[in-house]
C-alpha angles and dihedrals in degrees: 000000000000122000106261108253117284093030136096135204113256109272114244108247125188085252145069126183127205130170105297098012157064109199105190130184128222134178096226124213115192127190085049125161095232134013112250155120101238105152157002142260147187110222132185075256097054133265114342139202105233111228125188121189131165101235129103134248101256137104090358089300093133092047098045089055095049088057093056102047084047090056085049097041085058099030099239133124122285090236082062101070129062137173114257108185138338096068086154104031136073089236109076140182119210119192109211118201126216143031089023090181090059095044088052085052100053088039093066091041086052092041090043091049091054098050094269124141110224091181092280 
């Protein structure tokens, strides 16, 4: 069924929330120059957050530092955050613990800084 007229389907973000959880998706880069999330992306998964760590790939390295630049990024702790799905891919899925109406929130100020469109 069409939307009636004046409204719009909700937009697709690289993030859902649920009770207890924010589970965010991100396109990783490891072997970076710098740690950062500078960008977006849209992925065969959906939109995406893009990540980019020094570490390498290997023994969980790349994952563990994304973690941490995540827990940063949203200014949680680091126990707080925890890696969902994607251990072996360059598209991840971090579920982030807490206040998960203030982490929406910084998550469409952060979307919204880096030319996403989190449904204005």
């Amino acid at each position: 069924m069409p939307a009636s007229p004046g409204t719009q389907p909700p937009r697709e973000t690289p993030w859902r929330g649920s009770d207890r959880a924010v589970v965010v998706r991100f396109r990783l880069t490891p072997r970076a120059s710098r740690q950062v999330i500078d960008g977006t992306a849209l992925t065969a998964d959906g939109p995406a957050f893009l990540a980019r760590v020094r570490a390498v790939p290997e023994d969980g390295a790349a994952n563990r530092a994304l973690l941490a630049l995540v827990a940063d990024w949203l200014q949680v702790p680091a126990k707080r955050v925890a890696l969902n799905s994607g251990a072996k891919s360059r598209i991840k899925t971090v579920a982030v613990d807490g206040e998960v109406d203030r982490i929406d929130r910084l998550l469409v100020e952060r979307w919204r800084a880096l030319g996403g469109d989190a449904g204005a």
